[in-house]
N, C-alpha and C positions, 0 to 999 in steps of 0.2 A: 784620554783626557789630555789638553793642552791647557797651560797656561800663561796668560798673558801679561804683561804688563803697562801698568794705564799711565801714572806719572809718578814724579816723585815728591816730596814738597819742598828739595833744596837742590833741583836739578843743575847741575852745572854746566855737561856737557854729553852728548851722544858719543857714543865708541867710533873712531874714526878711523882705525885698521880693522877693519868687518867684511864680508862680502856685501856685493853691492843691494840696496834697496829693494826687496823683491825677489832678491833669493830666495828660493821654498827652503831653504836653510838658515838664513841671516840672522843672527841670536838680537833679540834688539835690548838694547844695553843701554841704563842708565846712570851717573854717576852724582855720586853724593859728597860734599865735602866740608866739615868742621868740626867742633871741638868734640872730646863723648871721654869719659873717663876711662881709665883703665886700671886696671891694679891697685894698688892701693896711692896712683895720680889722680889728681884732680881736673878734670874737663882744662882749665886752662893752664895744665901743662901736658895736654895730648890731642895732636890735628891727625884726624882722622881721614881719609879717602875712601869712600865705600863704592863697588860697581856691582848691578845687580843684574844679569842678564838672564832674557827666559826664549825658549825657543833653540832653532841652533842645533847642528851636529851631535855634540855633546851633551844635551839634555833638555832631548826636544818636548818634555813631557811636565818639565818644572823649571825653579828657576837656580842659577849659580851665584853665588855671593862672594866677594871678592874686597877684600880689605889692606890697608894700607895702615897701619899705627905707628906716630913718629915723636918720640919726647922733643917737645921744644921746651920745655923747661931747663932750670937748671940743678936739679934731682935726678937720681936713678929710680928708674920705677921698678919694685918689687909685682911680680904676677903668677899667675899658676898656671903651668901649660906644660903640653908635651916635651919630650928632649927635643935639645933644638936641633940635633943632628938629622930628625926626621922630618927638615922641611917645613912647608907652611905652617900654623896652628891651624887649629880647629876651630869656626866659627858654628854655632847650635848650641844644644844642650849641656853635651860636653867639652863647649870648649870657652876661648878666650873673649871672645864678643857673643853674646846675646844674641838668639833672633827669636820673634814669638812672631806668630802668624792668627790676625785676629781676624772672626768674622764682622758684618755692616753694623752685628749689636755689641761689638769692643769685646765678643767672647776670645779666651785663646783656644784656639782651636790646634794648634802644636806649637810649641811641643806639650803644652796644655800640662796635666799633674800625672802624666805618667812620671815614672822611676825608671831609670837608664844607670846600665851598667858601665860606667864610666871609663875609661885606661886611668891607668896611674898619671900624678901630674907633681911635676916638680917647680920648684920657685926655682926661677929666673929672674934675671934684671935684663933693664932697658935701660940704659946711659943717655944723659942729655944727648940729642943727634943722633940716636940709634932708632930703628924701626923692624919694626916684626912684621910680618906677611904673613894672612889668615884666611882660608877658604872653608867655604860651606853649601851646601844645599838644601831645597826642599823639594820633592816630587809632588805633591800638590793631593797630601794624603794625612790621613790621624795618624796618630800615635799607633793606631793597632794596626792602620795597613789599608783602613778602607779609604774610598776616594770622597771628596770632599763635593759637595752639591755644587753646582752652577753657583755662580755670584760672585760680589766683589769682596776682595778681602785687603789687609792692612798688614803687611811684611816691614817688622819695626828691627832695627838693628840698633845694639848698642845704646837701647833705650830711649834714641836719638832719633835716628834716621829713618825718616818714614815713605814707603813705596805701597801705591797702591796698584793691587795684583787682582786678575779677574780670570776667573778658574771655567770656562766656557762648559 
């Protein structure tokens, strides 16, 4: 199973260090960019950058999700996330931004009301001008592992950002 990506509805711009057009590898990649809360911020003290890519070397079978979160306020934001000594956060279930994956009837289809064994997660801050980097993915499967039928579906991030994804 491949899946695809159709558009987004706050498209900004196409990935423009990619291989070229047509690559039987070329991840095609779309970006998202505005306000989404975060922690215990309010939307209009957090600009957000979301890129969603499916296809691709690295995960030719789903898609990768790739986040940007930058306090422009003039607040520290309080959040709950991994040590930061470990790199990006966590974007899904367990992590720092949201993503639900709906079917064409607004069901969630993952991570849907399964129960996930989460890591430990500790309060951090975000200082006005500081930004946190968050990655995640989906392979284009339920909660239990099975593969998901042909159709279009609705890849929501951060409650926000909406990409719709088509699972061939």
């Amino acid at each position: 199973m491949r899946v695809l990506i159709g558009a987004s509805v706050i498209v900004v711009a196409l990935g423009a260090a990619l291989p070229a057009a047509g690559s039987p590898r070329a991840p095609r990649v779309l970006l998202a960019h505005g306000h989404a809360a975060f922690g215990d911020c309010p939307a209009t003290a957090i600009e957000a950058q979301i890129a969603v890519a499916s296809g691709g070397r690295s995960s030719p079978r789903g898609v990768t999700i790739r986040a940007t979160v930058r306090d422009i306020g003039t607040g520290t934001c309080i959040f709950d996330g991994e040590m930061p000594s470990q790199g990006a956060q966590p974007i899904g279930p367990c992590g720092v931004l949201a993503v639900e994956v709906l079917n064409d009837h607004g069901t969630d289809v993952w991570p849907g009301r399964a129960a996930y064994n989460c890591p430990a997660e500790f309060s951090q801050s975000l200082v006005p001008g500081g930004s946190v980097e968050a990655v995640g993915s989906w392979n284009g499967v339920t909660p239990s592992g099975r593969p998901l039928p042909a159709g279009h579906y609705r890849l929501v991030v951060a409650q926000r950002f909406r990409f719709a994804v088509t699972v061939p």
